[in-house]
Every structure is written in structure tokens, then in C-alpha cells.
HTML snippet that shows the backbone in 3Dmol.js (N, CA, C, O; Angstrom):
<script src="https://3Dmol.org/build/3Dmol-min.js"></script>
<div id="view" style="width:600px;height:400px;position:relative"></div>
<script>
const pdb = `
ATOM      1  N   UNK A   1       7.120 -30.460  25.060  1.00  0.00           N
ATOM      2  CA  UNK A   1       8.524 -30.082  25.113  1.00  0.00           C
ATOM      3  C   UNK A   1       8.638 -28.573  24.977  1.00  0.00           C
ATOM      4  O   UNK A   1       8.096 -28.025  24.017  1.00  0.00           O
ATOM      5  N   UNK A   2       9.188 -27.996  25.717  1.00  0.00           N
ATOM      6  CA  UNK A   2       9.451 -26.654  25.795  1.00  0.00           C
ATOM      7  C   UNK A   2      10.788 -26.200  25.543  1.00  0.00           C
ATOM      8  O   UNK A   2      11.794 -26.662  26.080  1.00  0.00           O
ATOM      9  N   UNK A   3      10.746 -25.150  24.589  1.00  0.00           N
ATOM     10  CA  UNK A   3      12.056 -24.720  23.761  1.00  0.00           C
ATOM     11  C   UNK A   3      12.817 -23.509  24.278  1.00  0.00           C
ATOM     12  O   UNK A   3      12.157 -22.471  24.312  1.00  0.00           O
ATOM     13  N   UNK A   4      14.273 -23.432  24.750  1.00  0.00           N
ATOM     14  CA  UNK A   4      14.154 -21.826  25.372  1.00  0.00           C
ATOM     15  C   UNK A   4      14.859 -21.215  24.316  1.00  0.00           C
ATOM     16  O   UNK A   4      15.057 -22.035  23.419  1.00  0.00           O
ATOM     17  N   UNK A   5      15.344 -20.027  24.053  1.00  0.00           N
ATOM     18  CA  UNK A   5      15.812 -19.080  23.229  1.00  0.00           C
ATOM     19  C   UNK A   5      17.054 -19.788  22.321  1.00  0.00           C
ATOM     20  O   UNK A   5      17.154 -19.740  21.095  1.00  0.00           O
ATOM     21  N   UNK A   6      18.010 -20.487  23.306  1.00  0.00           N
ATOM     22  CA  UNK A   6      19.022 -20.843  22.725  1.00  0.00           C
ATOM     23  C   UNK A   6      18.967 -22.247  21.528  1.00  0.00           C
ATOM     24  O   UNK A   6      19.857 -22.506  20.718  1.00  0.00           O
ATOM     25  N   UNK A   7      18.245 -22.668  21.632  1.00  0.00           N
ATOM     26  CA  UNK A   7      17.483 -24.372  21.223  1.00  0.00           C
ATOM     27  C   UNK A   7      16.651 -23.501  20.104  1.00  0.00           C
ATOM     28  O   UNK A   7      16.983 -23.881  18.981  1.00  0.00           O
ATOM     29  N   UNK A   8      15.775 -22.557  20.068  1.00  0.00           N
ATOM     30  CA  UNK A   8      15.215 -21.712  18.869  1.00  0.00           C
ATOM     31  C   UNK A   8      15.770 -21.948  17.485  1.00  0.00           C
ATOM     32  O   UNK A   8      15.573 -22.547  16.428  1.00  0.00           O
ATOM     33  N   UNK A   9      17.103 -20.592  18.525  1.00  0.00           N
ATOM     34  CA  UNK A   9      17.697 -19.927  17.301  1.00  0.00           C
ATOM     35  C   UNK A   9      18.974 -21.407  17.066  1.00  0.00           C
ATOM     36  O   UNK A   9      19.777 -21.002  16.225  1.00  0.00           O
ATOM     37  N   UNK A  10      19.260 -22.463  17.389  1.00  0.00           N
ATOM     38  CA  UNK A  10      19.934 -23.018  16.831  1.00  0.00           C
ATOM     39  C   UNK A  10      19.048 -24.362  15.819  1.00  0.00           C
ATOM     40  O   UNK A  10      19.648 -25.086  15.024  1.00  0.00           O
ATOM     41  N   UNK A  11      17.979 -24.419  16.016  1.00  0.00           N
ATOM     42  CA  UNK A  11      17.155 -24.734  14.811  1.00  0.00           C
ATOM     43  C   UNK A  11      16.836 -23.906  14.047  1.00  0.00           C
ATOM     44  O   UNK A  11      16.399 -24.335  12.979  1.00  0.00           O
ATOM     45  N   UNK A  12      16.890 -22.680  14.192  1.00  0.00           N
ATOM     46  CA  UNK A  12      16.694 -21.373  13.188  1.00  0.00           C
ATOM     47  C   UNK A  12      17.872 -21.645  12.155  1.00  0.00           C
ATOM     48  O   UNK A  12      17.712 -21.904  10.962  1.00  0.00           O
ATOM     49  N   UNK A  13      18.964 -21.551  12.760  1.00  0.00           N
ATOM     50  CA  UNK A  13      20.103 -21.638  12.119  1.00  0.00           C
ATOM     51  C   UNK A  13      20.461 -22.829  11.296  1.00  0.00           C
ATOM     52  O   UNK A  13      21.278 -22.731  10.380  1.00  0.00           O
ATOM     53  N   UNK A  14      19.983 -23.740  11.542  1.00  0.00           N
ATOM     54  CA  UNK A  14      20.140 -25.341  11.286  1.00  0.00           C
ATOM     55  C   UNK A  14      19.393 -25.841  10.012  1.00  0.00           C
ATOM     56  O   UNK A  14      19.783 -26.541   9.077  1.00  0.00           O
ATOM     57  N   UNK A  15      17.894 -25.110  10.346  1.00  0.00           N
ATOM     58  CA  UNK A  15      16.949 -25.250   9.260  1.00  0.00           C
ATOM     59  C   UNK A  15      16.129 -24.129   8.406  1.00  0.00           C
ATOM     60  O   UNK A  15      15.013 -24.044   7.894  1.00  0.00           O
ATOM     61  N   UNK A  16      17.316 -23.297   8.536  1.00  0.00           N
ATOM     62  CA  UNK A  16      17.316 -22.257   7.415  1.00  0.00           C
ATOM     63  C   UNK A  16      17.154 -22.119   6.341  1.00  0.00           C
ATOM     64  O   UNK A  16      16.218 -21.356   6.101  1.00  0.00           O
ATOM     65  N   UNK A  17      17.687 -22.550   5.429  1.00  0.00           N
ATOM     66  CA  UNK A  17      17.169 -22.959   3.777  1.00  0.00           C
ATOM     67  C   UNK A  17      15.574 -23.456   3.825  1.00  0.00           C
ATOM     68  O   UNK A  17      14.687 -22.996   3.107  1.00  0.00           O
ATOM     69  N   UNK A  18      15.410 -24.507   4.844  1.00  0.00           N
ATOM     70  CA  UNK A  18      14.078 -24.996   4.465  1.00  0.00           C
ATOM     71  C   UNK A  18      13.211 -24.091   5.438  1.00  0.00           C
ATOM     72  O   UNK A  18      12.248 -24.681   5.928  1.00  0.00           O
ATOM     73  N   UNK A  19      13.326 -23.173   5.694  1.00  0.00           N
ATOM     74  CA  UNK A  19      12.194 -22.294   6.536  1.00  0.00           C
ATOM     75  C   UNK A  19      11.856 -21.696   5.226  1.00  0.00           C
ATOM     76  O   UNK A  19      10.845 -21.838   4.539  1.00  0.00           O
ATOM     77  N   UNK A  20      12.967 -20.968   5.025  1.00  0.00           N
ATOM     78  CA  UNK A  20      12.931 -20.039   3.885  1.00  0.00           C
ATOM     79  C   UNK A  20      11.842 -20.140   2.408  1.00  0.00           C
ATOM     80  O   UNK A  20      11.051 -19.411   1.809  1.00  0.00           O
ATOM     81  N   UNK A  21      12.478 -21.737   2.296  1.00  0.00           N
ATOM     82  CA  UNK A  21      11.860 -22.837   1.133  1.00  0.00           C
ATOM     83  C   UNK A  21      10.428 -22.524   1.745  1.00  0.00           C
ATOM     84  O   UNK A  21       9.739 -22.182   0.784  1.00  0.00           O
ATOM     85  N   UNK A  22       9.615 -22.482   2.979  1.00  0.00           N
ATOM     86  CA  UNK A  22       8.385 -23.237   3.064  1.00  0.00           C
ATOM     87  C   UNK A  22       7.424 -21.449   3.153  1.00  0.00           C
ATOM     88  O   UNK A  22       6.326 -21.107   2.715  1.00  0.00           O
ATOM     89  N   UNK A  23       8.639 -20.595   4.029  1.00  0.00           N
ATOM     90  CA  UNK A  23       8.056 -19.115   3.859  1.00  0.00           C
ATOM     91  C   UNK A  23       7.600 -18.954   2.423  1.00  0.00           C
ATOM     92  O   UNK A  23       6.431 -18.648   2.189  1.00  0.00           O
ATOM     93  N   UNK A  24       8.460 -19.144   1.476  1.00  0.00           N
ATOM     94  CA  UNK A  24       7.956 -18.668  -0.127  1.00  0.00           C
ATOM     95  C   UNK A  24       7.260 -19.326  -0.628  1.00  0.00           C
ATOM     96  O   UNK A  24       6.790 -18.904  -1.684  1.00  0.00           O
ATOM     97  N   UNK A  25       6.839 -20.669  -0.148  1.00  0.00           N
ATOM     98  CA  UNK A  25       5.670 -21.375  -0.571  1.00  0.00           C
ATOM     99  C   UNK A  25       4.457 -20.584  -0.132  1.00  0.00           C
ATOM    100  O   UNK A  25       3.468 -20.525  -0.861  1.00  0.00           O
ATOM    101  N   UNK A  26       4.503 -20.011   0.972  1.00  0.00           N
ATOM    102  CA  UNK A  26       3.151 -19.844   1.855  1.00  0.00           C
ATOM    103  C   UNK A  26       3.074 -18.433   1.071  1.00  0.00           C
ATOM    104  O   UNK A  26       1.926 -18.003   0.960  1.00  0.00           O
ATOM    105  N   UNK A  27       3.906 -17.786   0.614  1.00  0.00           N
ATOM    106  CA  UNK A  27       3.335 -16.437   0.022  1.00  0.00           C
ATOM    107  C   UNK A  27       3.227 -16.875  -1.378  1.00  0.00           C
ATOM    108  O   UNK A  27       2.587 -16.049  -2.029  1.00  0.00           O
ATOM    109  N   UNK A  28       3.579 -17.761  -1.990  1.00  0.00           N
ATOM    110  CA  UNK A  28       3.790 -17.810  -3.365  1.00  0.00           C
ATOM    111  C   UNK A  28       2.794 -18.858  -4.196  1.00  0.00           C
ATOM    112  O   UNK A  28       2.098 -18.694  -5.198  1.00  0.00           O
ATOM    113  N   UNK A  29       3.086 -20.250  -3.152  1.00  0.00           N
ATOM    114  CA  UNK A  29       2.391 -21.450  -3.888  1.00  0.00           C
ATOM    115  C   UNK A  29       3.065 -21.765  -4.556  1.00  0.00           C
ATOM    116  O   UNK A  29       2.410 -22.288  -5.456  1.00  0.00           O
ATOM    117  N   UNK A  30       4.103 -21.821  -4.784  1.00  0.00           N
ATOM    118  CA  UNK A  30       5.375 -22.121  -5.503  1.00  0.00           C
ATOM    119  C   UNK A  30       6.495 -23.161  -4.787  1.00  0.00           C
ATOM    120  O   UNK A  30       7.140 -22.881  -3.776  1.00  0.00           O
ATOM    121  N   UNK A  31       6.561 -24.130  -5.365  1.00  0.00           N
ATOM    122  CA  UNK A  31       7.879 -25.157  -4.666  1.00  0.00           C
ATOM    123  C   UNK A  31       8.669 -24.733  -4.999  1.00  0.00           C
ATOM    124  O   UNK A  31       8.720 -24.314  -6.155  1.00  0.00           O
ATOM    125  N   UNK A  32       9.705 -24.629  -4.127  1.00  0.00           N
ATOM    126  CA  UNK A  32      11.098 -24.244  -4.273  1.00  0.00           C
ATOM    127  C   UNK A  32      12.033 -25.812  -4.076  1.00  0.00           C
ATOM    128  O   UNK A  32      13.246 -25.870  -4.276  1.00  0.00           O
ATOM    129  N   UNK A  33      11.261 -26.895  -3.691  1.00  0.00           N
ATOM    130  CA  UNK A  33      12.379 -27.809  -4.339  1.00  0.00           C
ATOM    131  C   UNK A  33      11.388 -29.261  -5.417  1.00  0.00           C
ATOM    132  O   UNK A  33      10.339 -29.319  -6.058  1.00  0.00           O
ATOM    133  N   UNK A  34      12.264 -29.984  -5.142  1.00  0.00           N
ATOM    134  CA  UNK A  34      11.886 -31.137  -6.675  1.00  0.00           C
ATOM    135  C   UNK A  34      12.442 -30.507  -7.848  1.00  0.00           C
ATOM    136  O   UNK A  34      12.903 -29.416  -7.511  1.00  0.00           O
ATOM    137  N   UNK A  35      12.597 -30.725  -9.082  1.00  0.00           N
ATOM    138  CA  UNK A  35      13.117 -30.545  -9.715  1.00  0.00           C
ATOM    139  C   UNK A  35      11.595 -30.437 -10.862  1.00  0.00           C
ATOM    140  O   UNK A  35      10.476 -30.938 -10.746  1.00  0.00           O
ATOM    141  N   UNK A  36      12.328 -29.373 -12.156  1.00  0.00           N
ATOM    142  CA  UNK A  36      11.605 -28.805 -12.865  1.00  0.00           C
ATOM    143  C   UNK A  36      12.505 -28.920 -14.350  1.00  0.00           C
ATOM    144  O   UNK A  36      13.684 -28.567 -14.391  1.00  0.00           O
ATOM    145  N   UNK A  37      11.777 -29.463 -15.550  1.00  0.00           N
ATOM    146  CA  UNK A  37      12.153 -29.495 -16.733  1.00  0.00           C
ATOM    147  C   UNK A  37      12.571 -27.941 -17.169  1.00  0.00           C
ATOM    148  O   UNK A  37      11.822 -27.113 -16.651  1.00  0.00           O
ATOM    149  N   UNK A  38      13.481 -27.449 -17.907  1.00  0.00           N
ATOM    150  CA  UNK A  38      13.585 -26.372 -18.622  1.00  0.00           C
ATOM    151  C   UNK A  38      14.674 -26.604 -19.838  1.00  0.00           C
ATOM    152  O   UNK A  38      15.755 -27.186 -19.928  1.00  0.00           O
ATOM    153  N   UNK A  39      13.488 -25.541 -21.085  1.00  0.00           N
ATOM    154  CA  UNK A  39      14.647 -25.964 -22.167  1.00  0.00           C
ATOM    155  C   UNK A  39      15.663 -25.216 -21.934  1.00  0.00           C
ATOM    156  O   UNK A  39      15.494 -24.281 -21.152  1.00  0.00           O
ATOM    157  N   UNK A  40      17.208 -25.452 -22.644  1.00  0.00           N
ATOM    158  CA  UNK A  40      18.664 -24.076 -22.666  1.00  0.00           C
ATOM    159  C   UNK A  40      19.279 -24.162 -23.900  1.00  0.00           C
ATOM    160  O   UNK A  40      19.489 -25.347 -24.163  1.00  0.00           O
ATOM    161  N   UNK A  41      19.617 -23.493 -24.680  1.00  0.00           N
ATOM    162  CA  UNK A  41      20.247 -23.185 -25.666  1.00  0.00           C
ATOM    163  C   UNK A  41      21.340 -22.685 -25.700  1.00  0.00           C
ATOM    164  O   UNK A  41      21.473 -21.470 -25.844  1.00  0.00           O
ATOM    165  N   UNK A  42      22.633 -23.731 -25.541  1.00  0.00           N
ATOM    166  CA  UNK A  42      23.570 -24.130 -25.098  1.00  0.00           C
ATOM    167  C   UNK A  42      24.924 -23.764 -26.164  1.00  0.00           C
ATOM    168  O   UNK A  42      24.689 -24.682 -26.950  1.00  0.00           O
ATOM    169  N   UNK A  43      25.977 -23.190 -26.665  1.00  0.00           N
ATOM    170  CA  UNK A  43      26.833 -23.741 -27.541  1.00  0.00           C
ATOM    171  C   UNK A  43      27.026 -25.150 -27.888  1.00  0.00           C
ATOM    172  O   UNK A  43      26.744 -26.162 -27.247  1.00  0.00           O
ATOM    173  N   UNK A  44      27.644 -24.984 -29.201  1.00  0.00           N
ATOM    174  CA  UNK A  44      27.756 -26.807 -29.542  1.00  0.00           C
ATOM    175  C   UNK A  44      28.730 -27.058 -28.591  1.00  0.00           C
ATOM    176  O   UNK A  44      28.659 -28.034 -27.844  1.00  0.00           O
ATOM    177  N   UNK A  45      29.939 -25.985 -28.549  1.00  0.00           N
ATOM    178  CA  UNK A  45      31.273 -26.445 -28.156  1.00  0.00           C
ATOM    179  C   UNK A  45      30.859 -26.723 -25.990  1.00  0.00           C
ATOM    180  O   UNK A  45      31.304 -27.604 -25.255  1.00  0.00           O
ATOM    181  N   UNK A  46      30.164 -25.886 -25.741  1.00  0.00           N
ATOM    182  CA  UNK A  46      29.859 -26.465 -24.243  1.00  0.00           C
ATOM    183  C   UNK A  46      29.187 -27.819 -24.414  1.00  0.00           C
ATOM    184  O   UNK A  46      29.404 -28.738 -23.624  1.00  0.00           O
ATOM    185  N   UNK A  47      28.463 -27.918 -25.336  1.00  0.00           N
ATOM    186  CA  UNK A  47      27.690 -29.207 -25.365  1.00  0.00           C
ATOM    187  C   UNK A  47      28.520 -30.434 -25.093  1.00  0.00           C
ATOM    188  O   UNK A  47      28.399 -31.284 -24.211  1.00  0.00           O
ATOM    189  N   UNK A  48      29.372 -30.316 -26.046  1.00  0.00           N
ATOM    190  CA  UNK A  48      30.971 -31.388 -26.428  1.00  0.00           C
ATOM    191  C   UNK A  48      31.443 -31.215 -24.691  1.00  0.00           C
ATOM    192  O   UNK A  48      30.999 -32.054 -23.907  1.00  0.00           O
ATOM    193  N   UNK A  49      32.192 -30.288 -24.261  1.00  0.00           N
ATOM    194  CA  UNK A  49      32.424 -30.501 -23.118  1.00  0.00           C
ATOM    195  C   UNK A  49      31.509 -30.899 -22.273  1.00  0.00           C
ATOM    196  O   UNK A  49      31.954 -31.921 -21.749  1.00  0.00           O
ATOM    197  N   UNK A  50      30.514 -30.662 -21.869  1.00  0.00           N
ATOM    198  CA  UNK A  50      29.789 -31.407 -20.941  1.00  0.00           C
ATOM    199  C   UNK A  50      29.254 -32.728 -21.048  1.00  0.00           C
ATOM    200  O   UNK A  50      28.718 -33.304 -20.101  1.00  0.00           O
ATOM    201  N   UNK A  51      29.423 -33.318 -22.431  1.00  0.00           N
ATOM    202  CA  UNK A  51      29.282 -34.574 -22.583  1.00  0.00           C
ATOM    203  C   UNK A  51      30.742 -35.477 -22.104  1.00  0.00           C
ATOM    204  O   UNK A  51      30.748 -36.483 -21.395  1.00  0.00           O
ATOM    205  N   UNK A  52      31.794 -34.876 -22.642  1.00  0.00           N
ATOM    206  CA  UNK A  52      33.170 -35.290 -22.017  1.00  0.00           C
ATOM    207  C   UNK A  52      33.136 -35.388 -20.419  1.00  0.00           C
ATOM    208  O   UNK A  52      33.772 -36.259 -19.825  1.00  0.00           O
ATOM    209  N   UNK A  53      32.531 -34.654 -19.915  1.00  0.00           N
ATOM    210  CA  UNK A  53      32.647 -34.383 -18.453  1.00  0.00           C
ATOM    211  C   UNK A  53      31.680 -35.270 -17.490  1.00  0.00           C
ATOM    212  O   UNK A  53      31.622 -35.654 -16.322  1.00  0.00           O
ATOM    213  N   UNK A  54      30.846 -35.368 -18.898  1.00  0.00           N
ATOM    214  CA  UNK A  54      29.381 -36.469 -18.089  1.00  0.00           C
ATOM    215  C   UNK A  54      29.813 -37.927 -18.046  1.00  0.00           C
ATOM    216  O   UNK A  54      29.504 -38.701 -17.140  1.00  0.00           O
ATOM    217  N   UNK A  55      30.615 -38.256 -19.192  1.00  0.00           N
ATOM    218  CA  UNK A  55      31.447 -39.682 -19.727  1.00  0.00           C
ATOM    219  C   UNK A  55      32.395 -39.952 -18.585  1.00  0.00           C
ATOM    220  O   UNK A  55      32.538 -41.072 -18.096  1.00  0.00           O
ATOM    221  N   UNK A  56      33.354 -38.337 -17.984  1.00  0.00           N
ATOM    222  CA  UNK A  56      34.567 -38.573 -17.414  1.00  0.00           C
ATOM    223  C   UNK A  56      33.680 -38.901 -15.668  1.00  0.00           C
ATOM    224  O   UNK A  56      34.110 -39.811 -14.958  1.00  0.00           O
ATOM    225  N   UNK A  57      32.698 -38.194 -15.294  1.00  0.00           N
ATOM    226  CA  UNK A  57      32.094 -38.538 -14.110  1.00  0.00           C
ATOM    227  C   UNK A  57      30.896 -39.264 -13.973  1.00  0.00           C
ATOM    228  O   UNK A  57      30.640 -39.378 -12.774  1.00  0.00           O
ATOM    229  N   UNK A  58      30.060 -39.797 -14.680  1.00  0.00           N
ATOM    230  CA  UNK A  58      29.211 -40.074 -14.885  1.00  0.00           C
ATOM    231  C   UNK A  58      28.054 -39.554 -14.545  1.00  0.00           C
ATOM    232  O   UNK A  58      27.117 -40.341 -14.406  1.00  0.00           O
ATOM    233  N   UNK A  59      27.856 -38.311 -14.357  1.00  0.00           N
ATOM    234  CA  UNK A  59      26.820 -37.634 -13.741  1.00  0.00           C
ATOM    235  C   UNK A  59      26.243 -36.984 -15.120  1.00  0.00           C
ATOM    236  O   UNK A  59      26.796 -36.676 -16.176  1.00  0.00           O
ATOM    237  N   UNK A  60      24.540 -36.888 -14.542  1.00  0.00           N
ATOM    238  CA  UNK A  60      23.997 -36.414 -16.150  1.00  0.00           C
ATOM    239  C   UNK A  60      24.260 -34.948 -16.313  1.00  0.00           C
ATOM    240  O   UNK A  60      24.598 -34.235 -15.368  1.00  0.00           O
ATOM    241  N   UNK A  61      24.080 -34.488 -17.632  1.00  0.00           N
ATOM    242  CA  UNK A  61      24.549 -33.112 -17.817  1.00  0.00           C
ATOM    243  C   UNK A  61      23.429 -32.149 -16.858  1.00  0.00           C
ATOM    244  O   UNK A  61      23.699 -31.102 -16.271  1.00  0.00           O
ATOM    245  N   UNK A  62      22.635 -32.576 -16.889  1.00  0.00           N
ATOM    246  CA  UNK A  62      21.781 -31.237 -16.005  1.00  0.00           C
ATOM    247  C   UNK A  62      22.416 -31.227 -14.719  1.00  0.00           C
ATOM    248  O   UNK A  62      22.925 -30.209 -14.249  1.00  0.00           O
ATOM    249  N   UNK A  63      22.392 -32.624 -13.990  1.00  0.00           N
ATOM    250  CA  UNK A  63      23.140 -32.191 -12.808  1.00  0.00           C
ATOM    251  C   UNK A  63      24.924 -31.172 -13.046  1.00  0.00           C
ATOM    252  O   UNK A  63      24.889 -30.013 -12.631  1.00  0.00           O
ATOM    253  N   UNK A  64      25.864 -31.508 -13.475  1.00  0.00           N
ATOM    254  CA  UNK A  64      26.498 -30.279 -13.975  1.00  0.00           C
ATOM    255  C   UNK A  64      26.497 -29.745 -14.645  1.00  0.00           C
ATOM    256  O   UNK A  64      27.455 -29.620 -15.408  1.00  0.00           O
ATOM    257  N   UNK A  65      25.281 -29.049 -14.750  1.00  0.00           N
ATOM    258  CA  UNK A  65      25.005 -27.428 -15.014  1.00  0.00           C
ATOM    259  C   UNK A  65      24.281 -26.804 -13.663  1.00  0.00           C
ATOM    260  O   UNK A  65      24.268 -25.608 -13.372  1.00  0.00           O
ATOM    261  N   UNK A  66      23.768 -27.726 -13.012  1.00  0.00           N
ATOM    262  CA  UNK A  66      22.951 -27.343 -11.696  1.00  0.00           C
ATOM    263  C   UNK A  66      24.493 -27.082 -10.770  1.00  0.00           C
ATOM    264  O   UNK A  66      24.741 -26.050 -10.146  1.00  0.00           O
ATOM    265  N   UNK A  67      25.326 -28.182 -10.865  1.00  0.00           N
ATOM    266  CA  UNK A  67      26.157 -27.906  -9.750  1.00  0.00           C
ATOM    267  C   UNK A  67      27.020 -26.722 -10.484  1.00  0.00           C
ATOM    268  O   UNK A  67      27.064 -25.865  -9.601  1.00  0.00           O
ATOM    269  N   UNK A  68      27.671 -26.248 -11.519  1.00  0.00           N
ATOM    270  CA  UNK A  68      28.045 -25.199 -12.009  1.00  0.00           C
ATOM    271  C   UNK A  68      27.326 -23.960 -11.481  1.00  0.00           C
ATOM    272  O   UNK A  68      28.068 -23.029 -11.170  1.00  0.00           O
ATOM    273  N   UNK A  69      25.874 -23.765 -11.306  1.00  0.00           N
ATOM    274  CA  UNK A  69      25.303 -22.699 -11.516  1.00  0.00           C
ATOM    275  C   UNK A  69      24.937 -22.539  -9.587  1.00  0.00           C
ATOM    276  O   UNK A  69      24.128 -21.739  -9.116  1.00  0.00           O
ATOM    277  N   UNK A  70      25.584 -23.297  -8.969  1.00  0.00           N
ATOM    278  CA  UNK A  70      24.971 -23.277  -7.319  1.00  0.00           C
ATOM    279  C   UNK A  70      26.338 -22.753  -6.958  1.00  0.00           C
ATOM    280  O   UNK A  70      26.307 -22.266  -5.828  1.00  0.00           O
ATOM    281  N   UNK A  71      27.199 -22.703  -7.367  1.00  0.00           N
ATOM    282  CA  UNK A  71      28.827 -22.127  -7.261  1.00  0.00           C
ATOM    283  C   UNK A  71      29.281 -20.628  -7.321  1.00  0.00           C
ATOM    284  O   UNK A  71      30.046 -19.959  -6.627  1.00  0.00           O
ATOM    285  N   UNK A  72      28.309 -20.294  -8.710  1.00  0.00           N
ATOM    286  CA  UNK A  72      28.412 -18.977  -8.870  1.00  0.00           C
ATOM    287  C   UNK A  72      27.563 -17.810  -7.618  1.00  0.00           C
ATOM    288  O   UNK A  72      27.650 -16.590  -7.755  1.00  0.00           O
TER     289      UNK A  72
END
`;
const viewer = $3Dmol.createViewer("view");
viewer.addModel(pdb, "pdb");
viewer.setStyle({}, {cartoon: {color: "spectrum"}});
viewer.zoomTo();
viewer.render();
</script>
């Protein structure tokens, strides 16, 4: 199958994040996805809210703090 310029750059465009993701592997050796344990030292009072928030959506607290922190 032969690709011409326009078909390229619209998989360029398409699969961008994961080029990117696989470029910094190849210089790094480093995954840029799966997920990775880390400790945080949190306020009590965020703690309380994000447990309210985990109860009110049911999503676990790491995932909102992940989706909090992909916003900024």
C-alpha cells in the first residue's frame, strides 16, 4: 500500500500523542503510558473533598486527581 503526502500527514495528525509516546520511549526507555504508583501528601481538608466527590461519582480518587491535573 502506498501512502501519498496527504494520507501521511493525516495519520501524523491523528496519531500524534502516540508517535510522540513511542519517540520518547526510543530515546528514553521510558513508558509514557500504563499507569505508575506515586506517593502525595495531600491536605486533610482536600482529602475530605475528594472522598465526597469519589462517593458522589464513583470514580477512585487517583483517577480525579489525574483528571484534575490533565485540565490544567
Amino acid at each position: 500500500m502506498v501512502l501519498n503526502n496527504k494520507e501521511i500527514n493525516r495519520l501524523k495528525k491523528k496519531y500524534k500523542d502516540s508517535l510522540k509516546e513511542m519517540e520518547h520511549y526510543d530515546n528514553t526507555f521510558e513508558k509514557l503510558w500504563g499507569r505508575e504508583r506515586v506517593d502525595l501528601t495531600l491536605d486533610k481538608k482536600v482529602i475530605v473533598k475528594l472522598k465526597k466527590i469519589k462517593e458522589k461519582t464513583g470514580k477512585p480518587m487517583s483517577r480525579i486527581v489525574e483528571e484534575a491535573i490533565i485540565k490544567i
